[in-house]
PDBQT receptor file of N, H, CA, C and O in Angstrom, charges set to zero:
ATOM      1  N   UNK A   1      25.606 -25.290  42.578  1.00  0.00    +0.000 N 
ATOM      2  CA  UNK A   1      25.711 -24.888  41.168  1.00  0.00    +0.000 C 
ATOM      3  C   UNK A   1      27.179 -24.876  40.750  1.00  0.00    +0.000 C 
ATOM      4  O   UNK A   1      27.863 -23.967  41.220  1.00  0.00    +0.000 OA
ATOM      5  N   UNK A   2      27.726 -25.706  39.983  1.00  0.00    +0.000 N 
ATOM      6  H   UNK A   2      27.171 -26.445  39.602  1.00  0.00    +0.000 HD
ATOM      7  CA  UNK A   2      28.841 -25.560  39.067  1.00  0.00    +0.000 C 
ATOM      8  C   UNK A   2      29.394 -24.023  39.149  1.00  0.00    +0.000 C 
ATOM      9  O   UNK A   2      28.646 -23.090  39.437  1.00  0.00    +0.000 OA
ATOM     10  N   UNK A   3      30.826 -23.856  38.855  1.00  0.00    +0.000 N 
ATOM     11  H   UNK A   3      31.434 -24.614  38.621  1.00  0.00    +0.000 HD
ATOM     12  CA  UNK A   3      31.300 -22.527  38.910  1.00  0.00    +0.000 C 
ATOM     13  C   UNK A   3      31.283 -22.649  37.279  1.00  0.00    +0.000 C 
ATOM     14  O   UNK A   3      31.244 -23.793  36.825  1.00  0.00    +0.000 OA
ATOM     15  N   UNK A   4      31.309 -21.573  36.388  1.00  0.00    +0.000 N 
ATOM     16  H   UNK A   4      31.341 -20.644  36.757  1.00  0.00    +0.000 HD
ATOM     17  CA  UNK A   4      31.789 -20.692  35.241  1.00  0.00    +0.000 C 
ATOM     18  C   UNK A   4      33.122 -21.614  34.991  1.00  0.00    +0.000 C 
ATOM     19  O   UNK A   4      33.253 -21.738  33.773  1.00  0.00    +0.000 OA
ATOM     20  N   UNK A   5      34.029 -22.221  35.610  1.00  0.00    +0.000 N 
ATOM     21  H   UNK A   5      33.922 -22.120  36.599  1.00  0.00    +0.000 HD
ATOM     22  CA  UNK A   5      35.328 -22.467  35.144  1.00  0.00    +0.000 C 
ATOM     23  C   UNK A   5      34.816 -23.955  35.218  1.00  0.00    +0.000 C 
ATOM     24  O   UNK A   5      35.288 -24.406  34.174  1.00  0.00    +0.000 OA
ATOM     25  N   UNK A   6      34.117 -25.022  35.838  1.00  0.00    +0.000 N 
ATOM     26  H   UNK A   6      33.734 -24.656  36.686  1.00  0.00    +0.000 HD
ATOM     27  CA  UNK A   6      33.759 -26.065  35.673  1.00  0.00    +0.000 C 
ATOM     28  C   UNK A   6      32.769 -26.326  34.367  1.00  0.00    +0.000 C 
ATOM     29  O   UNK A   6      32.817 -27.214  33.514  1.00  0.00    +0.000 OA
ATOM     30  N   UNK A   7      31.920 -25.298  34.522  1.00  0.00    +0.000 N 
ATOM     31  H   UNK A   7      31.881 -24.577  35.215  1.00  0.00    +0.000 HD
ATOM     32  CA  UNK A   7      30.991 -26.351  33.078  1.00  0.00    +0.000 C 
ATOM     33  C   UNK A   7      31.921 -25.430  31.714  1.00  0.00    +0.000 C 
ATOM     34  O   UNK A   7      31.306 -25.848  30.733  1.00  0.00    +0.000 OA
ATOM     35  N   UNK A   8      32.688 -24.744  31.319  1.00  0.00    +0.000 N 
ATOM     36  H   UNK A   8      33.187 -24.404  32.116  1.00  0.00    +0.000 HD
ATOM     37  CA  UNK A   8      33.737 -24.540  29.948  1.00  0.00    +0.000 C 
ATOM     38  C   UNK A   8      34.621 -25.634  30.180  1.00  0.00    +0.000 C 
ATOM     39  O   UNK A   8      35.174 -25.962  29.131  1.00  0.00    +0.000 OA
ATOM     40  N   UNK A   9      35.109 -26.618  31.588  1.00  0.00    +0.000 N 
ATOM     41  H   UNK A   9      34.660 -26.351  32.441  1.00  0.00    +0.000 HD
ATOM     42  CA  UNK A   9      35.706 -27.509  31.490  1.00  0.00    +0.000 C 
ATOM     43  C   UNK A   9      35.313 -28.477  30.802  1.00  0.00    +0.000 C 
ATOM     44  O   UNK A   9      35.825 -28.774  29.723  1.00  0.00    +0.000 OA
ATOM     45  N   UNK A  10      34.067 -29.279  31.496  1.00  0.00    +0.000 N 
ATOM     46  H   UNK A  10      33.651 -29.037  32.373  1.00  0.00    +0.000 HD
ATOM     47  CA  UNK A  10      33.357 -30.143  31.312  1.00  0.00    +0.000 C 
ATOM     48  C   UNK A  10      32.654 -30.283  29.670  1.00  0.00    +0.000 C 
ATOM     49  O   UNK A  10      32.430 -31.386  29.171  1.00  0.00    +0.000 OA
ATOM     50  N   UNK A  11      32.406 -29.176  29.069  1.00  0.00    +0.000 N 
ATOM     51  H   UNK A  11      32.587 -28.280  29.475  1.00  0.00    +0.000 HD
ATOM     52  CA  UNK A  11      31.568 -28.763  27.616  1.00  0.00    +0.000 C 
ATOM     53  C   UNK A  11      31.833 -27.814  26.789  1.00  0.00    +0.000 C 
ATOM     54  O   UNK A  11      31.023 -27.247  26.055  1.00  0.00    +0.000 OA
ATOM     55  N   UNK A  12      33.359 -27.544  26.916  1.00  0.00    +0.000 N 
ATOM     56  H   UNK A  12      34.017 -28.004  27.512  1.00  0.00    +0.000 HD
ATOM     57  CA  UNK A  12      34.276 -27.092  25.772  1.00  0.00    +0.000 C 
ATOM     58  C   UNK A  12      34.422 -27.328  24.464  1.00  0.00    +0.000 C 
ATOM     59  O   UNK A  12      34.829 -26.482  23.668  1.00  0.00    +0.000 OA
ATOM     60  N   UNK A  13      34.056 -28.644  24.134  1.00  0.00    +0.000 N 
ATOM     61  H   UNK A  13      33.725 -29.331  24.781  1.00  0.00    +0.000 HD
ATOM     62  CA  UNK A  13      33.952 -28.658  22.343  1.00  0.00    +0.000 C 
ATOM     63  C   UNK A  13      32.596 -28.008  22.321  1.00  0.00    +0.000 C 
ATOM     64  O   UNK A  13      32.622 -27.020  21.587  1.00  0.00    +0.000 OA
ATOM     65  N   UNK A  14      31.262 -28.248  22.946  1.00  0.00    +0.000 N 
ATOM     66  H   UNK A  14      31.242 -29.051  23.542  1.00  0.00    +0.000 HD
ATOM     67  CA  UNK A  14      30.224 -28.304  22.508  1.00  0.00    +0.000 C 
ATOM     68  C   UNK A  14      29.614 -25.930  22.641  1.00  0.00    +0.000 C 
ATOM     69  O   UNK A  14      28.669 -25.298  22.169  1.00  0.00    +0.000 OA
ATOM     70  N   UNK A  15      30.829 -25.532  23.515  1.00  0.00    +0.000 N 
ATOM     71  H   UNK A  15      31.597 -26.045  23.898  1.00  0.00    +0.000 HD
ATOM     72  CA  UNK A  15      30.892 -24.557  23.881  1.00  0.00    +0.000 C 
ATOM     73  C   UNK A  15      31.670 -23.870  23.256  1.00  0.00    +0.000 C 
ATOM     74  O   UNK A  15      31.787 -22.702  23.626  1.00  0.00    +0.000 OA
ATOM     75  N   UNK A  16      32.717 -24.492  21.742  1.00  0.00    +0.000 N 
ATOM     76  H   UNK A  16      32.622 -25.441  21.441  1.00  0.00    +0.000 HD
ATOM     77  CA  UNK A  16      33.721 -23.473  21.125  1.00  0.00    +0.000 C 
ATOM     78  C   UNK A  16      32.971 -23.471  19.824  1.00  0.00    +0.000 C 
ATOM     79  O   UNK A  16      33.153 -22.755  18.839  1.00  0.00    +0.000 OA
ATOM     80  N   UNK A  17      32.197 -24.308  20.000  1.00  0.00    +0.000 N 
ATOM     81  H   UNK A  17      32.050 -24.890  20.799  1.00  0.00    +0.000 HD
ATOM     82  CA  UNK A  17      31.211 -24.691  18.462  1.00  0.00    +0.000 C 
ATOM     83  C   UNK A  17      30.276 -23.528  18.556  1.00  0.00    +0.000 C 
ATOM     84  O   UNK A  17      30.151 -22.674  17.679  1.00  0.00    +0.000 OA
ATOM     85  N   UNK A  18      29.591 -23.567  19.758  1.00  0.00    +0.000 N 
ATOM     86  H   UNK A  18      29.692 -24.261  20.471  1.00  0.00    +0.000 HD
ATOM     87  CA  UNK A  18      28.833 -22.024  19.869  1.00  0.00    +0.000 C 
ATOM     88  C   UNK A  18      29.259 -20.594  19.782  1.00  0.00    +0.000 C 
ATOM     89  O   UNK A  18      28.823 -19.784  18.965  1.00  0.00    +0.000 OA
ATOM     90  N   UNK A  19      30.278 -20.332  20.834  1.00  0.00    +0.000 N 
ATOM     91  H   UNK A  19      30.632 -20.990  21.498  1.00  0.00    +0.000 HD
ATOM     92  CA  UNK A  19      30.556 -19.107  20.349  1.00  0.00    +0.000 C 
ATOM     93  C   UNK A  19      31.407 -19.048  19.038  1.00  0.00    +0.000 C 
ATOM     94  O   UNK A  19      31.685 -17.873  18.796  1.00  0.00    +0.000 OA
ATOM     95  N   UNK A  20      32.058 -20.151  17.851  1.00  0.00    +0.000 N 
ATOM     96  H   UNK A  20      31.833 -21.105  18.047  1.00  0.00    +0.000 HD
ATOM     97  CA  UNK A  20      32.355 -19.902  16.429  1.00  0.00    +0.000 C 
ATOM     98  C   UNK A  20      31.540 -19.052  15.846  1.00  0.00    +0.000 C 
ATOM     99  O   UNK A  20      31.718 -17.983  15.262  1.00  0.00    +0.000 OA
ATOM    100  N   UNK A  21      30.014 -20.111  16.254  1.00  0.00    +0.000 N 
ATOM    101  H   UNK A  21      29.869 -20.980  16.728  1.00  0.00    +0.000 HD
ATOM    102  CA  UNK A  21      28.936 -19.819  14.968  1.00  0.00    +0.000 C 
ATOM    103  C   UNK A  21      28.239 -18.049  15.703  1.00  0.00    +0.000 C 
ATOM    104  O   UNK A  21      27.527 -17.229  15.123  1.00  0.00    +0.000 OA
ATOM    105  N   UNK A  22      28.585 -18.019  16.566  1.00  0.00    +0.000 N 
ATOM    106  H   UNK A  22      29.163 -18.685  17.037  1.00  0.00    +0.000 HD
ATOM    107  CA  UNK A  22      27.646 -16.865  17.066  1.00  0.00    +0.000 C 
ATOM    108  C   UNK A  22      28.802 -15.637  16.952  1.00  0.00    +0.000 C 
ATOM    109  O   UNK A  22      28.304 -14.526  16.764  1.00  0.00    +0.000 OA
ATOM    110  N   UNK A  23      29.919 -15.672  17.018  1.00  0.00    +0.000 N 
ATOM    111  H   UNK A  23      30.323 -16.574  17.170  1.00  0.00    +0.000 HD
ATOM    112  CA  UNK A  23      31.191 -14.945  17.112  1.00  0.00    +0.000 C 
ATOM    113  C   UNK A  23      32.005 -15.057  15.988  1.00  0.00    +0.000 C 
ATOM    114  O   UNK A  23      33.156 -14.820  16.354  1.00  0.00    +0.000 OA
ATOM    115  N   UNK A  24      31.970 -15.279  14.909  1.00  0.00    +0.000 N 
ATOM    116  H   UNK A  24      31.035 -15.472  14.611  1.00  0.00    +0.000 HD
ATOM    117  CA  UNK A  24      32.526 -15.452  13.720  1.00  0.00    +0.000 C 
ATOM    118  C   UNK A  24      33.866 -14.913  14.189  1.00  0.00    +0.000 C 
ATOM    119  O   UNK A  24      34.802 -15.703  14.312  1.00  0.00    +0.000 OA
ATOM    120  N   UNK A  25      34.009 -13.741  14.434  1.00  0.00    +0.000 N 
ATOM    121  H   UNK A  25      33.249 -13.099  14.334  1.00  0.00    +0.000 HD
ATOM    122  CA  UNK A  25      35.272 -13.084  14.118  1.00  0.00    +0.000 C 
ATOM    123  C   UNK A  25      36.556 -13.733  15.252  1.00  0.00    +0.000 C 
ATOM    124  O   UNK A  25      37.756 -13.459  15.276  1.00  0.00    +0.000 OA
ATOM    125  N   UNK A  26      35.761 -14.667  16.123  1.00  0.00    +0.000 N 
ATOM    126  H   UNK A  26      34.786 -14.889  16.104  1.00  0.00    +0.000 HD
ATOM    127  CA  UNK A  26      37.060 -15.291  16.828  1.00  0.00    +0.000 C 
ATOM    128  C   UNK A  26      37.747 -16.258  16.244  1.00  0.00    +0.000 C 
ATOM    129  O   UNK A  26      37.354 -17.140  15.480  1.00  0.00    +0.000 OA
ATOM    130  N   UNK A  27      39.129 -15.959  16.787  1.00  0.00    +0.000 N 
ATOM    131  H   UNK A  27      39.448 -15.242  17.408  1.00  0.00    +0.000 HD
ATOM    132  CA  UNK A  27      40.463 -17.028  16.353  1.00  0.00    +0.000 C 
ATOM    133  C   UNK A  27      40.518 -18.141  16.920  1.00  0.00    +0.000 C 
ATOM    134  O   UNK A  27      39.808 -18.203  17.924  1.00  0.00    +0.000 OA
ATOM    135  N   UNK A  28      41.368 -19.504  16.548  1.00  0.00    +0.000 N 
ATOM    136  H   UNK A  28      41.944 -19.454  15.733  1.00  0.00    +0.000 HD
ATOM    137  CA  UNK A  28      41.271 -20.331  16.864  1.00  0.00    +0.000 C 
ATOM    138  C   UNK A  28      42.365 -19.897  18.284  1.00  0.00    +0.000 C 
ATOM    139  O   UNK A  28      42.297 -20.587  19.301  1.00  0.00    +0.000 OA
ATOM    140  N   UNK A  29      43.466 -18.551  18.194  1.00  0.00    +0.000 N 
ATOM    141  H   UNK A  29      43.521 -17.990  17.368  1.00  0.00    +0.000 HD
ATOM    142  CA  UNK A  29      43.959 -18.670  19.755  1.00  0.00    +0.000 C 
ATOM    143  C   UNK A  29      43.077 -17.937  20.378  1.00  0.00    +0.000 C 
ATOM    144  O   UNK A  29      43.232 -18.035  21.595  1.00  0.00    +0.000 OA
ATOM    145  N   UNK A  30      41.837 -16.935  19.945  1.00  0.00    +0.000 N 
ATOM    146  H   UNK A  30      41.712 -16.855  18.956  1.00  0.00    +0.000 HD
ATOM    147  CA  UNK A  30      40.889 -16.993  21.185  1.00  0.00    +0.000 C 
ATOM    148  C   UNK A  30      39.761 -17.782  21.602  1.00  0.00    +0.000 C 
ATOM    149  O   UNK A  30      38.793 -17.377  22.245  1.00  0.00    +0.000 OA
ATOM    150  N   UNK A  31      40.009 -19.129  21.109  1.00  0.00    +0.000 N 
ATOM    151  H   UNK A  31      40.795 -19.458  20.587  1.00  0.00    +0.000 HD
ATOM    152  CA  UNK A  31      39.407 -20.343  21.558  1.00  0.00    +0.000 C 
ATOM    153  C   UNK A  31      40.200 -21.441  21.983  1.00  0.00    +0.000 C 
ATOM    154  O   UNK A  31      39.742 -22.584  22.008  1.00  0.00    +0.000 OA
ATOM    155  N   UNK A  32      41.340 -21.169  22.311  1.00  0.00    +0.000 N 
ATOM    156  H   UNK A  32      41.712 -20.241  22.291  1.00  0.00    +0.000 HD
ATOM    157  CA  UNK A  32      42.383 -22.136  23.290  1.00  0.00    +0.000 C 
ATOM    158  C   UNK A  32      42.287 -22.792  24.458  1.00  0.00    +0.000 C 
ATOM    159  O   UNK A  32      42.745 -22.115  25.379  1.00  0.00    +0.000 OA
ATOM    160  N   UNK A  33      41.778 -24.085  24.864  1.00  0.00    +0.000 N 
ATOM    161  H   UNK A  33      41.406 -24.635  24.116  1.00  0.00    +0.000 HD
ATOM    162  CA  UNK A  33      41.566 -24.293  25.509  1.00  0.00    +0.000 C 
ATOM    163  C   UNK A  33      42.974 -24.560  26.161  1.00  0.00    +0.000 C 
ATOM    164  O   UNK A  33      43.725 -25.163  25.395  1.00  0.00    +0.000 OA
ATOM    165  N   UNK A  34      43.446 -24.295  27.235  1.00  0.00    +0.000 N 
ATOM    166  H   UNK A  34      42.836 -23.804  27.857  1.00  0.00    +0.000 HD
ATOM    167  CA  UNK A  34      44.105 -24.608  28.018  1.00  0.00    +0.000 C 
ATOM    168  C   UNK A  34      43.811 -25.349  29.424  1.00  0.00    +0.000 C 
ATOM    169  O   UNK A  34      43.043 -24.738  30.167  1.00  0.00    +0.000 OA
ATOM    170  N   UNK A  35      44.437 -26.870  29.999  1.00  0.00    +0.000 N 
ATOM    171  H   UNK A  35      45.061 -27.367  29.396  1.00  0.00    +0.000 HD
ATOM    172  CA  UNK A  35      43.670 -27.424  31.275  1.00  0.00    +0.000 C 
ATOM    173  C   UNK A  35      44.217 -26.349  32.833  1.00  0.00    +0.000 C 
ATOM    174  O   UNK A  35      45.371 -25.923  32.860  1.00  0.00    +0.000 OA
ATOM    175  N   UNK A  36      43.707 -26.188  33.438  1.00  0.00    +0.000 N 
ATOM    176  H   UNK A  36      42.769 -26.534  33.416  1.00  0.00    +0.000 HD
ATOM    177  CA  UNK A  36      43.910 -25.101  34.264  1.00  0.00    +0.000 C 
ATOM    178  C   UNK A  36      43.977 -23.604  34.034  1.00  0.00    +0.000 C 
ATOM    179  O   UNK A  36      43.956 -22.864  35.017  1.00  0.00    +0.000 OA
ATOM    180  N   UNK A  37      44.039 -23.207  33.071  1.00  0.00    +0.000 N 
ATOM    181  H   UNK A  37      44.056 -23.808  32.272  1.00  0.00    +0.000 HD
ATOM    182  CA  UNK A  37      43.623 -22.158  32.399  1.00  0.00    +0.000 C 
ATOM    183  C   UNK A  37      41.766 -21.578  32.016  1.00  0.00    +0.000 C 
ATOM    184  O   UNK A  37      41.771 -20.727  31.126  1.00  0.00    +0.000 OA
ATOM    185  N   UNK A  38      40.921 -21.778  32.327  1.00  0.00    +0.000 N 
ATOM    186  H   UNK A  38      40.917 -22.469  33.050  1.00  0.00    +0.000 HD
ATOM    187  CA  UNK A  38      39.895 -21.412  32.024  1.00  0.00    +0.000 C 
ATOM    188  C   UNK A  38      39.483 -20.022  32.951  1.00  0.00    +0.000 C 
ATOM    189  O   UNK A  38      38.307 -19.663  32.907  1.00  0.00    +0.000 OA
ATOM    190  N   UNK A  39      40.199 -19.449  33.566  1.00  0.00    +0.000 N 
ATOM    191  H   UNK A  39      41.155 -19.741  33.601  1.00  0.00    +0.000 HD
ATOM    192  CA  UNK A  39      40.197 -18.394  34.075  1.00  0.00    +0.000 C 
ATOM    193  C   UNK A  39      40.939 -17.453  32.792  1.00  0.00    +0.000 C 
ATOM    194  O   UNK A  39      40.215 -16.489  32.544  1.00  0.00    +0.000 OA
ATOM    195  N   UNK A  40      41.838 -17.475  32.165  1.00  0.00    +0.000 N 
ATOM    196  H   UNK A  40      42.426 -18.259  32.367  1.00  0.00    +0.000 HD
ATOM    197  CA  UNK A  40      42.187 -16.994  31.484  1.00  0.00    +0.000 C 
ATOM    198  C   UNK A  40      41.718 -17.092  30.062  1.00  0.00    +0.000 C 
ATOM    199  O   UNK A  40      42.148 -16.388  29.148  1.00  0.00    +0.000 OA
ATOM    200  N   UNK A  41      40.954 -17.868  29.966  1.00  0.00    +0.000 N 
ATOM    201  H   UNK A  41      40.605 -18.440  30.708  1.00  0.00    +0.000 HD
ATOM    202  CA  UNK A  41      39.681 -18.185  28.955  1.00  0.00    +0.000 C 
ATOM    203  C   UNK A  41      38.538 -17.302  28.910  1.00  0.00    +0.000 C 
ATOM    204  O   UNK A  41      37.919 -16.693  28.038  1.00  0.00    +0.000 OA
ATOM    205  N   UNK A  42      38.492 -17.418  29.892  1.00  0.00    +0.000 N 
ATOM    206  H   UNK A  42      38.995 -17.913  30.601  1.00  0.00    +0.000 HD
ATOM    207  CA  UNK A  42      37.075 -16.974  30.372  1.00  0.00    +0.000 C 
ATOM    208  C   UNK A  42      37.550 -15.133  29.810  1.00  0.00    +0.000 C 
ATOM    209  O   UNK A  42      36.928 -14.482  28.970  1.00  0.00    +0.000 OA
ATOM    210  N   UNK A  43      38.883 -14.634  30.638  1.00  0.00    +0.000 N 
ATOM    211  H   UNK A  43      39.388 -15.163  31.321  1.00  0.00    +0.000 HD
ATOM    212  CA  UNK A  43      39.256 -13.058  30.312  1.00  0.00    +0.000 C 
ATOM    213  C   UNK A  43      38.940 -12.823  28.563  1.00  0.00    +0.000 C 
ATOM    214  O   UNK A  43      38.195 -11.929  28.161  1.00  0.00    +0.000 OA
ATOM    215  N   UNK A  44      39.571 -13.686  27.753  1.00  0.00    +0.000 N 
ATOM    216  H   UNK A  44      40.177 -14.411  28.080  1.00  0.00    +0.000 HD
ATOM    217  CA  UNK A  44      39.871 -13.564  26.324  1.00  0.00    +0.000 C 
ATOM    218  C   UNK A  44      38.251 -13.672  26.013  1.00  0.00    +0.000 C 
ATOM    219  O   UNK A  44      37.754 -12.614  25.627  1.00  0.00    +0.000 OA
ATOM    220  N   UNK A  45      37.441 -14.698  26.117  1.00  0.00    +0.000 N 
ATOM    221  H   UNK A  45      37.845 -15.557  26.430  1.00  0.00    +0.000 HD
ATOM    222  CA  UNK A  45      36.461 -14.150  25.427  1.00  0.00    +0.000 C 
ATOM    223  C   UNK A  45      35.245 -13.081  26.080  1.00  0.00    +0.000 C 
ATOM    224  O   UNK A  45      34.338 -12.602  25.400  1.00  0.00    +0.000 OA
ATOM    225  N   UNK A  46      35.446 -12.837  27.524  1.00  0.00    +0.000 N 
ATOM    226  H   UNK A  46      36.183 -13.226  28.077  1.00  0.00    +0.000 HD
ATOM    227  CA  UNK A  46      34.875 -11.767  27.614  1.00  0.00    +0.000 C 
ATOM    228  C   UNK A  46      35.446 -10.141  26.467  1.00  0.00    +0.000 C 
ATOM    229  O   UNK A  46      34.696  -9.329  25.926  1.00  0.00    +0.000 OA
ATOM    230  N   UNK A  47      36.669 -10.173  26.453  1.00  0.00    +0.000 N 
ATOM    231  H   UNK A  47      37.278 -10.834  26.892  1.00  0.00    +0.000 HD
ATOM    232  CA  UNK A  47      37.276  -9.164  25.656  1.00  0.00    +0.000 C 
ATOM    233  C   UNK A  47      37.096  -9.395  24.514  1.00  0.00    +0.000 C 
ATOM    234  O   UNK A  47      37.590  -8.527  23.795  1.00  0.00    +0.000 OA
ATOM    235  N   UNK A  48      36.537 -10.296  23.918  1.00  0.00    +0.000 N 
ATOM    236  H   UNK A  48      36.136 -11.001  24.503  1.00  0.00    +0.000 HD
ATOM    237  CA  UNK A  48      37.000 -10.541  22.318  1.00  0.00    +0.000 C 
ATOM    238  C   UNK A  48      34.847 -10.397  21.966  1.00  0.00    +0.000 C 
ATOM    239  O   UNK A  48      34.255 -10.265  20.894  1.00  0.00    +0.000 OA
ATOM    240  N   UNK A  49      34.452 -10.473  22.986  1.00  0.00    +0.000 N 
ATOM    241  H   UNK A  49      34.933 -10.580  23.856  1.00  0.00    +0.000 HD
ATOM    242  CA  UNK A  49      32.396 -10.538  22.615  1.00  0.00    +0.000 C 
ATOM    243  C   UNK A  49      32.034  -9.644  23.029  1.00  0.00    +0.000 C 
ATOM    244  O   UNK A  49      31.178  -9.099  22.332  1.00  0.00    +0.000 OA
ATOM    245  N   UNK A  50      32.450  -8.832  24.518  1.00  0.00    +0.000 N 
ATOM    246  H   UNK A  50      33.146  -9.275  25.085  1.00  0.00    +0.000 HD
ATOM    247  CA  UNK A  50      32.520  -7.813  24.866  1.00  0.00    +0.000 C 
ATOM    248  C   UNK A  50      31.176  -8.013  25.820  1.00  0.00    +0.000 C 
ATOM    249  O   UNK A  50      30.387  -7.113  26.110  1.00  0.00    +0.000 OA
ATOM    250  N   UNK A  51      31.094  -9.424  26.249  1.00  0.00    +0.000 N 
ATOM    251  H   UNK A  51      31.734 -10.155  26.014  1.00  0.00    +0.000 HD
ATOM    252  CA  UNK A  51      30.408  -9.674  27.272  1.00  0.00    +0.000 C 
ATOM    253  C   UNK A  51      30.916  -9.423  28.747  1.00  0.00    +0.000 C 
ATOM    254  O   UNK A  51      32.114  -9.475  29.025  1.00  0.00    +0.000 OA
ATOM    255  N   UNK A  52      29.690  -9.078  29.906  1.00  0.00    +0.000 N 
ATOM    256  H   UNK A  52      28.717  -9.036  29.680  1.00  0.00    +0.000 HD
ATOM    257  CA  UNK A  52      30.115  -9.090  31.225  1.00  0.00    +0.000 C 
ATOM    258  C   UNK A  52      30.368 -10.209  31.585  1.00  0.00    +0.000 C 
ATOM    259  O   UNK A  52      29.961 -11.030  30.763  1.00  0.00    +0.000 OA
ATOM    260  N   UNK A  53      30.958 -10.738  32.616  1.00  0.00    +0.000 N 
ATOM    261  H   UNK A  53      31.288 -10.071  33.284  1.00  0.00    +0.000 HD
ATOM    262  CA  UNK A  53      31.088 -12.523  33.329  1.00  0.00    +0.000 C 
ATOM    263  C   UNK A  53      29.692 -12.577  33.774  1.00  0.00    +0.000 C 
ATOM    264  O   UNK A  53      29.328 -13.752  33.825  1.00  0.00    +0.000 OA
ATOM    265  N   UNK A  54      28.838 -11.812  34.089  1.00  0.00    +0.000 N 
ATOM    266  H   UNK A  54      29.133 -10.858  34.047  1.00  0.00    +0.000 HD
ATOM    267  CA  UNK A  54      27.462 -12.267  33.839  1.00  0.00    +0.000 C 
ATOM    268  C   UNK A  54      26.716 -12.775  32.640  1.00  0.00    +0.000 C 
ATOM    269  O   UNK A  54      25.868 -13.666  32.663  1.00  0.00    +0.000 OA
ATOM    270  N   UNK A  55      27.162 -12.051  31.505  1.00  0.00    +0.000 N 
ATOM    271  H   UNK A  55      27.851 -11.326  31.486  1.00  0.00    +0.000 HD
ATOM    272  CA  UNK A  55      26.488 -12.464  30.501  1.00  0.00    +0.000 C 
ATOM    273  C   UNK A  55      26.877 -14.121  29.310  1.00  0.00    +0.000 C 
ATOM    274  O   UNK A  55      26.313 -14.810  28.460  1.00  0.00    +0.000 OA
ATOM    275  N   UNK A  56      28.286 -14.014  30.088  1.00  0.00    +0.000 N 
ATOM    276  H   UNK A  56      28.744 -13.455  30.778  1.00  0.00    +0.000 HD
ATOM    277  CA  UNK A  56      28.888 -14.618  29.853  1.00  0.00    +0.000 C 
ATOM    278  C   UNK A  56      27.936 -16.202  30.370  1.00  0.00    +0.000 C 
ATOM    279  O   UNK A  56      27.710 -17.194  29.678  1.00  0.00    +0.000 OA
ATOM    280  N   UNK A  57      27.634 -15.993  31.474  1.00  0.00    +0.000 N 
ATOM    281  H   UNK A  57      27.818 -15.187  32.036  1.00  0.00    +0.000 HD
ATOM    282  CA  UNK A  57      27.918 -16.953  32.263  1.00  0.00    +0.000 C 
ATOM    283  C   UNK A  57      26.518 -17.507  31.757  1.00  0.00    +0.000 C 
ATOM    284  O   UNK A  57      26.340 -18.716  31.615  1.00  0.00    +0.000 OA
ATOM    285  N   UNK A  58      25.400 -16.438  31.457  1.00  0.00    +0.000 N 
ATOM    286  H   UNK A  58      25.544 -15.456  31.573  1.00  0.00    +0.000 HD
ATOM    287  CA  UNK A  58      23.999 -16.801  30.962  1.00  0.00    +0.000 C 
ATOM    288  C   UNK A  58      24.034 -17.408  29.668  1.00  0.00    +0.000 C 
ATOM    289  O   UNK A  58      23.157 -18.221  29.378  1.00  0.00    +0.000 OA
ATOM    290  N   UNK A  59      24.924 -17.121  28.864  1.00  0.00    +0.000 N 
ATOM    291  H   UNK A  59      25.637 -16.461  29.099  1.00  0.00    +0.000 HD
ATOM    292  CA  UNK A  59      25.238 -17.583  27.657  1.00  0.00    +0.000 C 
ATOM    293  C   UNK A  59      25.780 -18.999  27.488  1.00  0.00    +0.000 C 
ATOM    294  O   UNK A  59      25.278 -19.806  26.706  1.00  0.00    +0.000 OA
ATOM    295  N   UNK A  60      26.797 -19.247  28.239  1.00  0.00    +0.000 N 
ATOM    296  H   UNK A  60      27.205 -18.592  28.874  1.00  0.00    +0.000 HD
ATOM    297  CA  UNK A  60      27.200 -20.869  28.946  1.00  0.00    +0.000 C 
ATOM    298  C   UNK A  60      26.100 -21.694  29.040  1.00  0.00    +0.000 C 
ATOM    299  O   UNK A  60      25.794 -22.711  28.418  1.00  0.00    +0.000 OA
ATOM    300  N   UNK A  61      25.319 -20.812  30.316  1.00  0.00    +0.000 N 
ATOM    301  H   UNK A  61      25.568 -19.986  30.822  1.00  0.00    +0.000 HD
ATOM    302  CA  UNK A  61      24.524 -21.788  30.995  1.00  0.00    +0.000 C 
ATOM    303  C   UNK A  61      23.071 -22.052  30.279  1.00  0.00    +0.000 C 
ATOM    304  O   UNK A  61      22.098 -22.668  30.713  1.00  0.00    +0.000 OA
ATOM    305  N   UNK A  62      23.289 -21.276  28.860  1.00  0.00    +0.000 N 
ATOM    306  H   UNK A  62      24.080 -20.775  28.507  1.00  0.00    +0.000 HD
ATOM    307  CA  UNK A  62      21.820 -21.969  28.274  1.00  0.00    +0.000 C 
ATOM    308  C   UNK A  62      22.276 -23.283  27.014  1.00  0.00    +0.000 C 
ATOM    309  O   UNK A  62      21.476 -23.634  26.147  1.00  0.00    +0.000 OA
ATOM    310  N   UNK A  63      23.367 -23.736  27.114  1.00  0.00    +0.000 N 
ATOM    311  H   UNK A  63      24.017 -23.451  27.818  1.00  0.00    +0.000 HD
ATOM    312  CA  UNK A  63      23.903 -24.401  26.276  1.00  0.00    +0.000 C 
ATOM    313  C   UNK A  63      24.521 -25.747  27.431  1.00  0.00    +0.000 C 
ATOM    314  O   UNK A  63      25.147 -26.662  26.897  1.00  0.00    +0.000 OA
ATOM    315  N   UNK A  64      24.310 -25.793  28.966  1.00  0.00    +0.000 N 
ATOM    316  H   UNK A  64      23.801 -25.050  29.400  1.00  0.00    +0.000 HD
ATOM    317  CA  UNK A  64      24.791 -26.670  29.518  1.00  0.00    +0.000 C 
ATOM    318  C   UNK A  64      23.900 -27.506  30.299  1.00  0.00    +0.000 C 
ATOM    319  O   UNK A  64      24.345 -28.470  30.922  1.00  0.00    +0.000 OA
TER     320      UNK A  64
């Protein structure tokens, strides 16, 4: 199974389009993709949805 930091690699446009429409109130810098950075991606929008990295990760993985 893919890690959490591989499929936001791999399906990042199709994954900033989702949490926009579902997360209105995020910024375009807490949707920054940075390459080697998705660990630090991953921190910002757990803090900014106020999801666990579990929920997180269920939320990803019904969109991948």
């Amino acid at each position: 199974m893919d890690s959490l930091e591989n499929k936001i690699r791999g399906n990042w446009n199709l994954l900033r389009g989702k949490f926009q429409q579902k997360y209105g109130h995020l910024t375009h810098d807490d949707l920054k993709y940075e390459k080697g950075k998705e660990v630090e991606l991953i921190g910002r929008l757990q803090k900014r949805t106020g999801m666990s990295q579990n929920e997180l990760k269920n939320y990803v993985n019904t969109f991948v």
